[in-house]
Structures are given as structure tokens and as C-alpha cells.
GUSE-408712 format. One record per residue (C-alpha): x, y, z; residue in three letters. Coordinates in pm, whole numbers, padded with zeros to 5 digits, always signed. Layout:
XYZALA ...
END
This chain:
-01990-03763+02655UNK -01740-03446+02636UNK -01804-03263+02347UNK -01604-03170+02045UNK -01492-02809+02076UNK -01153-02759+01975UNK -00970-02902+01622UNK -00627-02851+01463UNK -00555-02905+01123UNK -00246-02850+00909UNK -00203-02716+00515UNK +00086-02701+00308UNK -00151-02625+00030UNK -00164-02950-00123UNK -00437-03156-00243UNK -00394-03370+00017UNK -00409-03117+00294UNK -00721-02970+00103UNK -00943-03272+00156UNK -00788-03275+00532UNK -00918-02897+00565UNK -01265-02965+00409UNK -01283-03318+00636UNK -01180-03037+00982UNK -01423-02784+00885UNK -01719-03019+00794UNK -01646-03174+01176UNK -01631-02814+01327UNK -01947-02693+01187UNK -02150-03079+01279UNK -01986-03011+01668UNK -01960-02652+01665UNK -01592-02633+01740UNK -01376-02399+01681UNK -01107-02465+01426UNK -00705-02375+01421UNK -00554-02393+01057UNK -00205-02463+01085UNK +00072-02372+00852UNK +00434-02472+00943UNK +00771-02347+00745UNK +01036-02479+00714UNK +01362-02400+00968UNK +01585-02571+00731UNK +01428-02382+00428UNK +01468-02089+00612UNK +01821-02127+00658UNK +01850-02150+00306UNK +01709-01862+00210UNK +01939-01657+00448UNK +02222-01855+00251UNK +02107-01737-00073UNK +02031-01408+00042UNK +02359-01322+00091UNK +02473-01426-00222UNK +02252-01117-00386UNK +01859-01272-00396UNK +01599-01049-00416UNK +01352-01225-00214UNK +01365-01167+00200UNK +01220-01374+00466UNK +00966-01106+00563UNK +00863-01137+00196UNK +00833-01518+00230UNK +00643-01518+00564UNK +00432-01219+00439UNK +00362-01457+00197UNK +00243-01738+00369UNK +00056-01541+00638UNK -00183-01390+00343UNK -00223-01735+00200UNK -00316-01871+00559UNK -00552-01577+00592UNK -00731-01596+00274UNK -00771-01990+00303UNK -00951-01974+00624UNK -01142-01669+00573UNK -01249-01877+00298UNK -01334-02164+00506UNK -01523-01992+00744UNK -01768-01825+00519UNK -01845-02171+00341UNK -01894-02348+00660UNK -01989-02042+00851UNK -01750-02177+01116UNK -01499-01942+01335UNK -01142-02029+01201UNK -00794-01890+01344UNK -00534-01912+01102UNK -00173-01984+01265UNK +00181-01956+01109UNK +00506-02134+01300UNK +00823-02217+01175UNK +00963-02534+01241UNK +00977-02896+01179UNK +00612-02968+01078UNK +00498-03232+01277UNK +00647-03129+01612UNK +00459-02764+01534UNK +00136-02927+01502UNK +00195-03134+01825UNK +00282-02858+02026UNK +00014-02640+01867UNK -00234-02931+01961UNK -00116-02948+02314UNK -00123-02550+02318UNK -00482-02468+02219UNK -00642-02790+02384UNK -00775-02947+02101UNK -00999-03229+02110UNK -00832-03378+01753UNK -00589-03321+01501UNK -00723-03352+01091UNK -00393-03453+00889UNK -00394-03536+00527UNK -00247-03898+00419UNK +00047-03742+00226UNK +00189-03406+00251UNK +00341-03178-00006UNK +00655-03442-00071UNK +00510-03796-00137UNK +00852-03937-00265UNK +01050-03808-00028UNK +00794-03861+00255UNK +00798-04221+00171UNK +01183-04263+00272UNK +01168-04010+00582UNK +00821-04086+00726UNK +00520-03908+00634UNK +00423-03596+00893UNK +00080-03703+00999UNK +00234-04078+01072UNK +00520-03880+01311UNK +00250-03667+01445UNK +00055-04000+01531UNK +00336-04146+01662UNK +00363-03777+01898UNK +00033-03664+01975UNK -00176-03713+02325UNK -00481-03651+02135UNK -00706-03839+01867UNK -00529-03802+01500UNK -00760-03796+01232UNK -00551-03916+00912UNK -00780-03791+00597UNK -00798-03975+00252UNK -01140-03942+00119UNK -01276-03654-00031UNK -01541-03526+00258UNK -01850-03455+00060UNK -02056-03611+00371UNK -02076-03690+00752UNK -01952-04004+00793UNK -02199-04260+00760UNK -01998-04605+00847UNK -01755-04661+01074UNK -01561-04943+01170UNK -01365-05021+01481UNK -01121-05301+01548UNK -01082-05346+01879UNK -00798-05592+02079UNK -01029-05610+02391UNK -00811-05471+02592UNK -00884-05190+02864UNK -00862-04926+02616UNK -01150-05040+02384UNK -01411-04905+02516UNK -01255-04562+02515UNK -01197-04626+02137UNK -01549-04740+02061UNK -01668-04415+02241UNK -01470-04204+02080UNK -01584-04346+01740UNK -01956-04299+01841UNK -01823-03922+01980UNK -01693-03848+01625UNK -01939-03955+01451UNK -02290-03997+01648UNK -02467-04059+01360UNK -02314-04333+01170UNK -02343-04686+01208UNK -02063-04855+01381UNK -01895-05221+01314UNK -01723-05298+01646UNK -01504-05600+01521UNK -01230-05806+01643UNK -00996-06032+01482UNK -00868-06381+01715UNK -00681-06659+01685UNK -00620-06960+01903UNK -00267-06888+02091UNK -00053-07130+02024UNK -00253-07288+01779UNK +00029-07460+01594UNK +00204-07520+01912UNK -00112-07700+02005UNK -00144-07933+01672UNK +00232-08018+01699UNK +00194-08161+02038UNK -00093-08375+01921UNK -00384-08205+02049UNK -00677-08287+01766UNK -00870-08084+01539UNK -01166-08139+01716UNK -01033-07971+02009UNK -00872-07716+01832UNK -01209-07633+01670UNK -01362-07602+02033UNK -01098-07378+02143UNK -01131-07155+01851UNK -01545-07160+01944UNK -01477-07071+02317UNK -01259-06755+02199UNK -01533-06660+01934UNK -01812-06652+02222UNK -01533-06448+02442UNK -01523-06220+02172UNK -01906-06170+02117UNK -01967-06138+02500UNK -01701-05900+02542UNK -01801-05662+02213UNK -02150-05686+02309UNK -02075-05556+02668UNK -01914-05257+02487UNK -02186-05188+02260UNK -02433-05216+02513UNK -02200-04961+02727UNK -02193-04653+02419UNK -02474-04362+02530UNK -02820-04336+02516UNK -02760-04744+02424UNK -02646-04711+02077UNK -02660-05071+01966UNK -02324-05130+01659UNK -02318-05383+01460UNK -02070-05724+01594UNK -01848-05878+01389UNK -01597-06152+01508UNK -01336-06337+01216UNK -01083-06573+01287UNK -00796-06482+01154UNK -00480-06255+01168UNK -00575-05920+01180UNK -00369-05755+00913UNK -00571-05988+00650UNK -00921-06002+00836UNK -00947-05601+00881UNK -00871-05453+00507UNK -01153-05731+00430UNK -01391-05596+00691UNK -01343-05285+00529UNK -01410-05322+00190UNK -01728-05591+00306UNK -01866-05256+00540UNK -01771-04991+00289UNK -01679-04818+00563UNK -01584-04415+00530UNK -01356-04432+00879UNK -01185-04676+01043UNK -01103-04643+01428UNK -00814-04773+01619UNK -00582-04722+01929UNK -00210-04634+01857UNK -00128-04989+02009UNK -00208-05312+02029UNK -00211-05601+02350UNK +00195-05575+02241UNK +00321-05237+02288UNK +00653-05322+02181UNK +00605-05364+01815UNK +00775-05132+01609UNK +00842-04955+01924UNK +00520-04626+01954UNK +00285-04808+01679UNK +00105-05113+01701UNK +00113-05333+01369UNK -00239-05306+01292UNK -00238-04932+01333UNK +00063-04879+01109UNK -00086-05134+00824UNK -00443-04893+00839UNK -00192-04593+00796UNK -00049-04718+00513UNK -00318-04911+00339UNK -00662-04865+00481UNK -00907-04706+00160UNK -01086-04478+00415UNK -00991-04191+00670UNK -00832-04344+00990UNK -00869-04230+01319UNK -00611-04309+01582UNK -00656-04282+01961UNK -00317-04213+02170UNK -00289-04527+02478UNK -00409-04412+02808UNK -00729-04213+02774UNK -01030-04392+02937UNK -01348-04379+02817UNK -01527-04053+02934UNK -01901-04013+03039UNK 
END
């Protein structure tokens, strides 16, 4: 299994981005990776300031990146001596979630740590919140941060749509976070169920049906668990149901800490570059969510 050795996170000094800095450097110093801490101004606020400049203000943009480059420094110096971890501290200008994307791609890193909300809730709310757009972006693992990190993970859960990427996502969960206890779960229905009673077909049947694609289910999670290293055995849970009701429950039954999905479901095409389960975690799981971008296979 390829190991963890280089993360991204971003601050804009919020309480948000704080528990998404604590989350990064607890992960750096369990993997021993090497941590980038991110700070992105504005362009647009930049412009601004040149605007206002001219009409007489005091203030310069030297003074403002000056600034922000000491309060980079001093926050990861600070993180580094209370995880003893090495931290680089990085200021870009630019629109925040295409600087962390291209920062990503730039250094290599394994995963991005993003907090839930940034600096701007309200207005984040009507123009999409960064670490959703960097999700929507990145070619890496996303690591979306709600909880306050005062521990490893312990219990993980991972919806998977038995597709060819699920194995990849059910290693990467156990990559994460080797020492929790995974949930590997998946949600099913019977397709065209009411298709199926409106052309007479009886409950009976139906009820088989539903049985045959709860014992595909099992076999096929039970192949993947069996397939995670050193034969790390996860827990199996299968609930008929629509996923965007049977998941949240899963959660809250597991208490899980981290959820972990793919960026898209079996239908690609909803809402275009997020699957409908992935968006609904984003928005409404209680725990951190990690999302894995489409086309990475699972790795030895």
C-alpha cells in the first residue's frame, strides 16, 4: 500500500480552517508526511486595495502580503513544534480553490485537508463553498474536516456503489486510517421495483428479488474486505433502501468519525462532477468526509 507522504491544507484563519490544520498535522505526524500550509489572497481583494490606494490609503500591498506571510510563518512554526512535524508554509494569490488545486498537483500530495466552511459561511452558501469546488477539481483524495481532531480516527464508514472503483475507495479508507474499524456498506434497491408491482408481478417475488440483490451485495463487499492488506476483515452492512436516507442512518447507528466515498456514483451525470450521495455527505454528513476523485485503482 503506497504510503502517505505528502498533504496540503489551506487556512484563512478561521475556526473552521483551524480544526482542518489540527486534523492535517495529526495525519502528518501518524504517516510521517510532510505537510504544505496553504494560504490564498484574494486577486479581487487585491484589486481593491490598489483602487483605494490611489485614493490616499495608507496601507500597501507589500504591507498586506507582509502581513499574511508572518501570519503563515508563525502558524506553522507553531504547528510543527506541537506535532514535531516538518511544515512549509506557502502564500499565492488567487482564487482560493483553484490555488489549492494547483498547489496539490504541484507538490504531489497524497491529500488535500479542507475545512467544511471557510471564512464566509453566508456568502459561501450562495457561491459554493471552496473545499466543495476544490472536490469538484482535485485528482487527489479531499479530506473535508468538521470534527474537532482530538484523536486518530477510530470508525470509519464507507458506502460503496460496487462499482470498479470500490475497492480503491475501501483501500484508501484502510490507507488513511489503518487503525480504525471500517463499515463497508451499501445501500440497494430492486430496479424497477414499482415498474415491477405495476405490471403485476407479486410481492412474493418482489421479496425474492430484493433477497437475491442483498446476497449480491454481501458476496461482493465481502470479496472487498477480504481483498484490504494483511486481511483486514471490516465490518458488512447491507440496507435496502435509497441511499440518501439509509447512509446519514448508518452514520449516526456506527458513530462513525469519517465517512468515505468516491466523487461519483454508477450515474456520472448527476449534477454534472458530483454524484448525489457525495454532495448530500458534503452538506450534511456529522463527521469528516473523505472524497476519492473517479479513476484511481486500487494500489498494492
Amino acid at each position: 500500500m503506497k504510503p502517505i507522504t505528502v498533504l496540503l491544507t489551506a487556512t484563512d484563519f478561521s475556526a473552521s480552517s483551524s480544526r482542518a490544520e489540527e486534523r492535517a498535522a495529526l495525519l502528518a505526524a501518524e504517516h510521517g508526511a510532510r505537510l504544505t500550509l496553504l494560504h490564498s489572497l484574494s486577486g479581487l481583494a487585491l484589486e481593491r486595495l490598489h483602487g483605494l490606494l490611489l485614493h490616499g490609503y495608507a496601507s500597501s500591498e507589500a504591507q498586506l502580503i507582509g502581513h499574511y506571510e508572518d501570519a503563515l510563518r508563525r502558524l506553522a512554526e507553531d504547528l510543527a513544534g506541537r506535532w514535531q512535524i516538518e511544515v512549509t508554509p506557502l502564500l499565492t494569490v488567487g482564487q482560493p480553490h483553484r490555488e489549492i488545486s494547483r498547489a496539490a498537483q504541484e507538490i504531489g500530495a497524497d491529500m488535500v485537508i479542507l475545512g467544511a466552511m471557510g471564512e464566509h459561511p453566508a456568502r459561501e452558501f450562495f457561491l459554493g463553498a471552496t473545499a466543495e469546488r476544490v472536490v469538484r477539481e482535485a485528482t487527489m483524495p479531499v479530506l473535508v474536516v468538521r470534527s474537532e481532531p482530538d484523536r486518530p480516527y477510530r470508525r470509519v464508514l464507507v458506502p460503496l456503489d460496487l462499482s470498479i472503483h470500490s475497492l480503491a475507495v475501501a483501500k484508501l479508507a484502510h490507507r488513511v486510517a489503518p487503525e480504525a474499524h471500517l463499515t463497508l456498506a451499501h445501500a440497494f434497491e430492486v430496479p424497477f421495483e414499482g415498474k415491477l408491482k405495476f405490471a403485476g408481478v407479486s410481492d412474493e417475488d418482489i421479496h425474492h428479488f430484493r433477497q437475491d440483490e442483498r446476497q449480491r451485495a454481501q458476496d461482493a463487499l465481502y470479496t472487498l474486505a477480504n481483498s484490504l492488506k494483511d486481511g483486514e476483515q471490516a465490518d458488512i452492512q447491507v440496507v435496502f433502501g435509497m441511499p440518501e436516507v439509509v447512509i446519514p442512518e448508518m452514520l449516526r447507528e456506527t458513530a462513525a468519525d469519517l465517512v468515505v466515498v468516491g466523487k461519483h456514483g454508477k450515474s456520472e451525470i448527476i449534477d454534472m462532477l458530483l454524484g448525489s450521495m457525495t454532495k448530500h455527505l458534503l452538506l450534511d454528513a456529522p463527521c469528516d468526509v473523505l472524497v476519492m476523485p473517479p479513476g484511481q485503482k486500487a494500489k498494492p
